[in-house]
N, C-alpha and C positions, 0 to 999 in steps of 0.2 A: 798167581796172575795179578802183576799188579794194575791200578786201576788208573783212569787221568789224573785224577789228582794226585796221584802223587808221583806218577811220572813229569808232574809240571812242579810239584815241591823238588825233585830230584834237580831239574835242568837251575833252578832256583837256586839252589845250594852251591851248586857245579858252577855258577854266574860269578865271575869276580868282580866286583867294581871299582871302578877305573879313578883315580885321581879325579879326575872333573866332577861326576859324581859327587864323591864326596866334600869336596869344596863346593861344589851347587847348595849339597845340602847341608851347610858347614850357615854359608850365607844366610839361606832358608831359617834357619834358625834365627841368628843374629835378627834377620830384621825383622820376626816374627813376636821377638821379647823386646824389640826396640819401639814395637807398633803396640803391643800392653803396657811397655811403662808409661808411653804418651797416652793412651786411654786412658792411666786409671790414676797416676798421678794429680792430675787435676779436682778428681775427685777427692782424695786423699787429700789433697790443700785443701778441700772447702771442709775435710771433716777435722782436720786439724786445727787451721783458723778458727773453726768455731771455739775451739778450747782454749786459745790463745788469748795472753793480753788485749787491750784493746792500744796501747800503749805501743808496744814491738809492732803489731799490724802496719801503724801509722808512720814507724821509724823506718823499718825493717821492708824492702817492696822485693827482697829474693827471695829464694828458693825457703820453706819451712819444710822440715822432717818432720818433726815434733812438737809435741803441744809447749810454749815458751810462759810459761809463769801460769799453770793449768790454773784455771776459770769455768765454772760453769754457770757464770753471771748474766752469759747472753741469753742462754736458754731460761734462767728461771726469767729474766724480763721477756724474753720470748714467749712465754707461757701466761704471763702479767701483761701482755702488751694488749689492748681490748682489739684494735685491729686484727689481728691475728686471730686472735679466740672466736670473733666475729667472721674473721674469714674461713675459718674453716666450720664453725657452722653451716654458714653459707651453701660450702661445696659441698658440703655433708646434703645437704637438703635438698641441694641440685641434681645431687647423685642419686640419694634415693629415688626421688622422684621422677628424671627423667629415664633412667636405664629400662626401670622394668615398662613403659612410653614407647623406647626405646625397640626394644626386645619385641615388644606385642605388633607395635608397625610394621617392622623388617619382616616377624612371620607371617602377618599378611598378603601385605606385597612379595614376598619370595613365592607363596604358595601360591598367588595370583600367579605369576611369572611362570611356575613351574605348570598350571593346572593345562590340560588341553580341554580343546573344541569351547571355549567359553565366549561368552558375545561379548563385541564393542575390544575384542583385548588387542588386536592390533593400535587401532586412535588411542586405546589408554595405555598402550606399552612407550607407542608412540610420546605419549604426552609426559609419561616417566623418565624415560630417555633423556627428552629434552631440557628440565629441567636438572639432568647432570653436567650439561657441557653449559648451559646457557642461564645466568641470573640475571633479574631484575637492576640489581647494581645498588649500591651501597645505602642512597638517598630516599628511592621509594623503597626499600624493605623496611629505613627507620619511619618514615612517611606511616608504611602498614602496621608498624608496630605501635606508632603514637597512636593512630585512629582505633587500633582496637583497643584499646586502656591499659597495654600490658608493660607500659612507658613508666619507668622507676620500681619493675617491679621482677622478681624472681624469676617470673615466669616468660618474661622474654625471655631467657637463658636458656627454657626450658622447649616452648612449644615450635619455635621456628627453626629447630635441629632435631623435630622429634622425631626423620628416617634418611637415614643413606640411603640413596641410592646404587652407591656402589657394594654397602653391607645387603641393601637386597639381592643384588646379582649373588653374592656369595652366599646367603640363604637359597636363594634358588636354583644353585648348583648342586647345596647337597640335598635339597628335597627330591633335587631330578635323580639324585642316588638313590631315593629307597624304592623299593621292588612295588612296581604296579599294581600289582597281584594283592598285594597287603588291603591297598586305599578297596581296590575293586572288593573283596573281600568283606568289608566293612560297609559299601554302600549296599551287599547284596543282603544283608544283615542288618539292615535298618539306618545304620549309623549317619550324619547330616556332614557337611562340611568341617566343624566347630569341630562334633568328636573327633573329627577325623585329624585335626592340627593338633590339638592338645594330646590325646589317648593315644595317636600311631605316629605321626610326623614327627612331633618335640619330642620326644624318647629319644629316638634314634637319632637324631641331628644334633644330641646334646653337646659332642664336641664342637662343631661349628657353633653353637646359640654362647658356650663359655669365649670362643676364640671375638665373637660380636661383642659380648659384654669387655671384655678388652678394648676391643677399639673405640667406643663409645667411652667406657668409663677414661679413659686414659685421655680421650678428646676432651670430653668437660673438664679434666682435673689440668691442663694443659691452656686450655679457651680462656681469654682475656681482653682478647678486644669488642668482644658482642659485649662484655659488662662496662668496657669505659666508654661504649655510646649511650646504653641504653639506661644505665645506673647512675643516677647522680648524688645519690647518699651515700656519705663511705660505710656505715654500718649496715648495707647490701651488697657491697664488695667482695668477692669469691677470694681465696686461697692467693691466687697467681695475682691479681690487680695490686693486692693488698705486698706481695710481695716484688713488685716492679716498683712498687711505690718505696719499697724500705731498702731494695737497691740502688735508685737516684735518690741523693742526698738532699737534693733543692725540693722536694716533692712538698705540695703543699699537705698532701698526707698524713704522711711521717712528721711533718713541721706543726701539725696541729697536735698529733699523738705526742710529740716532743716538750708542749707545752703543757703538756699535763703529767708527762712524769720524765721527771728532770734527771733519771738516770739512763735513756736513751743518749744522752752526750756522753757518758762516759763507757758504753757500749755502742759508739754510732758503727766501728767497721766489724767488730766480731760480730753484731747483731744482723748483717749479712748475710755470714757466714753461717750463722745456725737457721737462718729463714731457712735457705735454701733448702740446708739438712731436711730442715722437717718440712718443707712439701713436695721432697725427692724420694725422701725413705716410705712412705705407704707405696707408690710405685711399685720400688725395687723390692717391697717385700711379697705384693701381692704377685707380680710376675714368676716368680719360678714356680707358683703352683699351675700355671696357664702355659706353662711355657711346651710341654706337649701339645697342649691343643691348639698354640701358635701356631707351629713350622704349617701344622695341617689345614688351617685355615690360609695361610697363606699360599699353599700350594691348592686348594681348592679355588680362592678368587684368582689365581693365575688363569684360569679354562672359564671365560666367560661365555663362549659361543653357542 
């Protein structure tokens, strides 16, 4: 007796496919390797040029394959550049310190969001809300930032991005996932609110809380314009500030680092080239381990209601 499936492999096999078909999916292909080579090419030029003369860069404005008179001059002045080495301290310092900031806010507010029958939570869901569609505006949050003394200092960077609002919706989706029975469980057993986020909540939400730490960490290492308001020393300059500054040429940045070490001229267009590399590749390396807990995090902030 045989069974659907394979009555439906059978009709499968038995299926001829037609000319159009397969020119459909002749096409399908073609413009599916024509849409990777445009992806990934361009990347590929940035990790080439980095190995490149500086010389052919200048000459030379087509296509590059390969490394033309292999170099790896820009990266050691890359490495010797103090902007740089300063900038990523920097982010380094931003990162430690605001993620885990970060992290402990969002499961606050998710597990507010999530909690039933609790007082005042409508005016305070209300009041969360509202601060997702509607800001202050550019002047009074630097206004707020000078008044509180956090003006030329690391920690603007750090405490006026300390929660999403939209990462807490997505915390308080998957808290609304874990089985009631657990929490009830726990308060019949003594346990307070506190045990009950850290000891039963964070466990099981752990994919969402790495897919948060994604979004957050990849926002500071990405964020640039909160440091060119509120920083005006360049050795407090993050990663990315320091690296917009060493891809405009005129930058008075790079033109002061320039005057101090007089091999940034003969490195001015490769040294582009290898910025970028290195504040691209922590990125791309730390993602493929997150990259399960992506898709699921994004298919959980899709169901916000």
């Amino acid at each position: 007796m045989t069974t659907r499936a394979e009555k439906v492999r059978e009709r499968g096999a038995g299926h001829q496919r037609s000319a159009g078909d397969r020119v459909f999916d002749a096409l399908n292909v073609i413009l599916m390797i024509a849409l990777c080579l445009l992806t990934i090419y361009p990347m590929y030029y940035v990790l080439v040029a980095s190995f490149t003369q500086n010389s052919h860069l200048v000459a030379n404005q087509g296509f590059l394959y390969w490394p033309v008179g292999f170099t790896t001059g820009s990266y050691k002045l890359a490495f010797s550049h103090p902007l740089l080495v300063s900038g990523y301290k920097n982010i380094l310092f931003v990162l430690a310190v605001s993620l885990p900031i970060n992290i402990l806010l969002t499961l606050f507010c998710g597990y507010f969001l999530a909690s039933r029958d609790v007082m005042f939570k409508k005016p305070v869901l209300f009041l969360i809300m509202f601060t997702m569609f509607f800001s202050g505006g550019m002047i009074p949050i630097y206004l707020n930032i000078r008044d509180l003394g956090l003006y030329n200092s690391l920690w603007a960077l750090i405490l006026p991005g300390a929660m999403s609002v939209y990462n807490s919706i997505i915390c308080r989706t998957a808290i609304e996932a874990v089985p009631d029975s657990l929490q009830e469980s726990a308060y019949i057993d003594g346990a307070n609110d506190l045990v009950i986020v850290f000891r039963i909540v964070l466990p099981l939400i752990m994919p969402t809380i790495a897919v948060l730490l994604l979004y957050y960490g990849v926002s500071h290492w990405n964020s640039w314009f909160p440091a060119s308001i509120y920083l005006k020393d360049n050795e407090k300059l993050p990663i990315q500030n320091v690296l917009r500054a060493v891809l405009i040429a005129n930058s008075p940045i790079l033109n002061s680092a320039a005057a101090e070490n007089d091999q940034v001229n003969e490195f001015a267009e490769s040294i582009k080239y290898a910025a970028i590399v290195l504040t691209t590749v922590p990125v791309l390396c730390i993602y493929p381990f997150l990259q399960r807990y992506f898709v699921k995090g994004i298919m959980i902030g899709a169901v916000k209601g």
